[in-house]
C-alpha positions in Angstrom: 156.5 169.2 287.8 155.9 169.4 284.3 153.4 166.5 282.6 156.1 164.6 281.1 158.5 164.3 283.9 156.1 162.7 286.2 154.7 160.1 283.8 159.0 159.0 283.2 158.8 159.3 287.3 155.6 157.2 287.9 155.9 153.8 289.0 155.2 151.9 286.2 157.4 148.9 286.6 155.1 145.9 288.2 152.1 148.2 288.1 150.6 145.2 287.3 150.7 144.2 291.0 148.8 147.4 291.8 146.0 146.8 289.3 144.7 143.6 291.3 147.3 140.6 290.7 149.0 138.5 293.1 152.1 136.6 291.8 150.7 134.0 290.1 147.5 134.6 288.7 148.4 135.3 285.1 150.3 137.5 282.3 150.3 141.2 282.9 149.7 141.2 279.3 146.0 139.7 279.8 142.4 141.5 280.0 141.7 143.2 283.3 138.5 141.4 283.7 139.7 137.9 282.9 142.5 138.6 285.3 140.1 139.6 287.8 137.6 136.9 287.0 139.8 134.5 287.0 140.8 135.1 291.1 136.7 135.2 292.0 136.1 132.2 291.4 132.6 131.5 293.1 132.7 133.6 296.3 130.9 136.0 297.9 130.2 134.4 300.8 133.1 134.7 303.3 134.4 133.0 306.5 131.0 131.6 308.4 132.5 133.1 311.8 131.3 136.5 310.6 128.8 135.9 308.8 125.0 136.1 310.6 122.7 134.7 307.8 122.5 137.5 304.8 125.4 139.6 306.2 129.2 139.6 306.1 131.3 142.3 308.5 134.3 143.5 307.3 136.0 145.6 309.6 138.8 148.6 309.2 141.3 146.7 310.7 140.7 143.3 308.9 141.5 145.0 305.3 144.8 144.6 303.3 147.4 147.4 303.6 150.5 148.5 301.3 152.3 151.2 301.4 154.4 152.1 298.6 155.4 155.5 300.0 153.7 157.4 297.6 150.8 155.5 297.8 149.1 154.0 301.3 146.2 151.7 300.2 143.3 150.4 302.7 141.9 146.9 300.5 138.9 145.5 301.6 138.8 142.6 298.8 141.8 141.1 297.4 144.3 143.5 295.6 147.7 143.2 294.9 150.1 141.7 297.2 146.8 141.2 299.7 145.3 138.2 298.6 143.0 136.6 301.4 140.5 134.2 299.0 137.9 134.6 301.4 137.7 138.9 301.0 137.3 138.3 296.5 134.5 140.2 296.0 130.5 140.8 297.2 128.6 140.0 294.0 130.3 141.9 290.8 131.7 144.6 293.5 135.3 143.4 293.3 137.7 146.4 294.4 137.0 149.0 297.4 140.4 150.6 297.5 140.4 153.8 300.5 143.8 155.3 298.3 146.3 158.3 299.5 148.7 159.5 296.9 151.4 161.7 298.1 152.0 165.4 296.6 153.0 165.3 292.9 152.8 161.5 292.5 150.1 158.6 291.2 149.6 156.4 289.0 151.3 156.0 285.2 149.9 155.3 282.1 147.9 151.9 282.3 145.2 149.9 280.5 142.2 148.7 281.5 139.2 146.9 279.9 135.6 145.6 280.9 135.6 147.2 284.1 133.4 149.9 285.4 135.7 151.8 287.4 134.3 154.8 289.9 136.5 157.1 291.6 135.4 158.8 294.8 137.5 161.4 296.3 137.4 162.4 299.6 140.2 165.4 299.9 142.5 167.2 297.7 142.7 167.0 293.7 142.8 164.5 291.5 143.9 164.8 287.9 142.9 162.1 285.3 143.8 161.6 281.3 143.2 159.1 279.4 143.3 157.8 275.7 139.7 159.2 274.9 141.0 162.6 274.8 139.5 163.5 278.9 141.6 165.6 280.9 140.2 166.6 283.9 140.4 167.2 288.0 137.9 165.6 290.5 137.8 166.9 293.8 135.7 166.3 296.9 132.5 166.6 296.6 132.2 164.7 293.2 132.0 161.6 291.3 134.3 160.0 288.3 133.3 156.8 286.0 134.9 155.2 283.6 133.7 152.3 281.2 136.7 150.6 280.2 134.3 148.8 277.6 137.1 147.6 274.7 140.2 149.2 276.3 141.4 152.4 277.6 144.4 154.0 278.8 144.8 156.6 281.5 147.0 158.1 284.2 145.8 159.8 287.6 148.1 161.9 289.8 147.7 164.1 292.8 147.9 168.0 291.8 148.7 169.1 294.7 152.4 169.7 296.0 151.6 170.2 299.5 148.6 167.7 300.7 147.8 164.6 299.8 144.7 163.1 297.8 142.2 161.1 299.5 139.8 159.0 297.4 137.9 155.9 296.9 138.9 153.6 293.8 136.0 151.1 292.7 135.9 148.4 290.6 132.2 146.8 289.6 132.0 143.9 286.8 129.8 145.0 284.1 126.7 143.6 282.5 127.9 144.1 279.1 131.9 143.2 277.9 133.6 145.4 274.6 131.1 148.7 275.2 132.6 151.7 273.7 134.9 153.1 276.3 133.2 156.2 278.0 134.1 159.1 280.8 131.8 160.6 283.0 132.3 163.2 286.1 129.5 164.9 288.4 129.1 167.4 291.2 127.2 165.2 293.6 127.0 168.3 296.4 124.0 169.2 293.9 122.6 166.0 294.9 123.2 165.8 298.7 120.0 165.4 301.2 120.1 166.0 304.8 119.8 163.1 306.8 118.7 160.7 304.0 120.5 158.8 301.4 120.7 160.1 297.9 121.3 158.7 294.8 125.0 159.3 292.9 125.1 156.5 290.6 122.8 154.1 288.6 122.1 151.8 285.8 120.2 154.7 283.7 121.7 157.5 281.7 118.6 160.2 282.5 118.4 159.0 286.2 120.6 160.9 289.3 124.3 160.7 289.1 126.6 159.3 286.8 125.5 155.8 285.0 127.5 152.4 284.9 127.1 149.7 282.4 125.8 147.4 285.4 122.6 146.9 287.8 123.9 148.7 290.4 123.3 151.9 292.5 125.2 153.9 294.2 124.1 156.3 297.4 125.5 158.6 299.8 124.3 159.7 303.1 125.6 162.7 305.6 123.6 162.2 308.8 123.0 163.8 312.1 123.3 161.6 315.4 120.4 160.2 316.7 118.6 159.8 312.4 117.2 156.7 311.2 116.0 155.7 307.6 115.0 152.5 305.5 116.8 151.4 302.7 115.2 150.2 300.2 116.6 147.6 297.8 116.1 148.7 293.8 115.8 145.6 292.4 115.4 141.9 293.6 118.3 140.0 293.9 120.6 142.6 294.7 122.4 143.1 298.2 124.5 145.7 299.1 127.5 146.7 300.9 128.1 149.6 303.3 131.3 151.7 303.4 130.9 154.0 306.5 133.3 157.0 305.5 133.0 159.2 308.9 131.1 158.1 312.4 129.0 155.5 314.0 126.0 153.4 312.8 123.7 150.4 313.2 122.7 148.8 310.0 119.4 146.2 311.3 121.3 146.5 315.1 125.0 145.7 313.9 127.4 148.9 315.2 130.0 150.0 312.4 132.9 152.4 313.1 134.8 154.6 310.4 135.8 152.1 307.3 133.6 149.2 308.6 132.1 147.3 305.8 128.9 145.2 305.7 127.5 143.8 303.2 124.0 142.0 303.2 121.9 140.3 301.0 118.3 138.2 300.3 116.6 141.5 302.1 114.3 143.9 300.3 115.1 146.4 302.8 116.8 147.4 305.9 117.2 149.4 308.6 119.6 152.2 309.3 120.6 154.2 312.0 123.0 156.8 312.6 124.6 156.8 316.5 126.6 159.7 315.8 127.1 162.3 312.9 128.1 159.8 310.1 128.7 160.0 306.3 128.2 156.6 304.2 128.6 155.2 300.9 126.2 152.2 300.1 126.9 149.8 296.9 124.6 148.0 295.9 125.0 145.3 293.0 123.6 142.2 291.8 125.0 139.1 293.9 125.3 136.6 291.0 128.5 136.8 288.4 128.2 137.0 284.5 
């Protein structure tokens, strides 16, 4: 399919639904993070039934789900036509999307502004331009950012015509509004550390991984069965929220299964522990907004 042919075939009509709206909550015309700001309001702490004093659970089967055909979306905040006003956000991590785009289709042309957005993918190809001049593929393995800063444009589609591609789409608040808009991709396989978790993303520019415009830090972990480790938070205040990608684990003696989140906070440090082989993706991010 050439270029042109899938942008005119992309769904572009009410992609402002896709981008984090419900009906509702304001002009498709208005700034991605004042649309998304305006939904938050002040929480972070959700239902009391699962929460056990710094810790919320979210499990796999609790998130939103839409399925446009092309695309089948996993939520585990408010997105879209999902809109549950106790799943908002955990601090300034507002979107976890677990995304799968069928061969030859994504996303169109869309804007975006003061967002840090982080894409993750898990299987297959995914091709990204944007209004910067970037054209590039991110497969498995690696690690996109994008500052949206003052406002950018971009598109992302699968490559592929015969599998699908799997990834993680991830919106974080920044620190800073109207930054010049920036692109970065890695190889994070470079990175990777048996059985401990390493480091993909962070507030510095000469530290590992890619860097964000925000307090936050990023870290992946591929462990054997029967592994434990500490986690150490990077800087006070912050809490953060496990994504387990692949197998079993105990974070401080609570069991998650494959795209269980928990998030916990007011800790400087906690326990982990891997019941079976596992891979895992913890966020962590300042708890407080603006």
């Amino acid at each position: 399919m050439k270029r042109g042919d899938f942008l005119k075939g992309s769904l572009i009509t009410g992609l402002s639904g896709l981008l984090g709206l419900r009906k509702g909550s304001g002009s498709s015309s208005s700034s991605t993070y004042d649309r998304l700001m305006d939904q938050v309001g002040f929480n972070h702490i959700q239902n009391k039934e699962l929460i056990t004093m710094n810790t919320v659970l979210h499990k796999a089967n609790t998130r939103g789900h839409a399925n446009h055909g092309w695309l089948d979306s996993k939520h585990s905040f408010s997105f879209a036509n999902y809109y549950n006003p106790e799943r908002m956000h955990f601090g300034v991590l507002r979107v976890l999307n677990d995304d799968s785009v069928a061969p030859g289709r994504g996303f169109g042309k869309h804007p975006h502004d003061n967002m840090e957005i982080i894409s993750i993918p898990l299987s297959g190809d995914l091709e990204h331009e944007d209004s910067i001049g970037n054209v590039a593929v991110i497969k498995a393995g690696e690690i996109q950012v994008m500052s949206a800063g003052t406002g950018i444009t971009h598109s992302e589609f699968n490559r592929k015509k015969d599998e699908d591609v799997k990834f993680l789409q991830i919106w974080i608040f920044p620190r800073t509004k109207q930054v010049e808009p920036r692109y970065d991709q890695i190889t994070i396989k470079d990175l990777a550390t048996e059985n401990e978790f390493y480091q993909i993303l962070s507030p510095e520019v000469s530290d590992a991984g890619v860097w964000i415009h925000q307090d936050a830090w990023f870290h992946m972990g591929d462990f054997d069965a029967d592994k434990s480790t500490c986690y150490e938070i990077k800087k006070a205040g912050n809490g953060v929220y496990a994504f387990v990608l692949e197998g079993s684990v105990e974070i401080e003696g609570q069991k998650l299964g494959p795209r269980d989140g928990y998030g916990i906070w007011n800790v400087d440090s906690f326990n982990f522990k891997s019941t079976t082989d596992s891979k895992v993706l913890l966020i962590e991010v300042p708890m407080e907004l603006g």
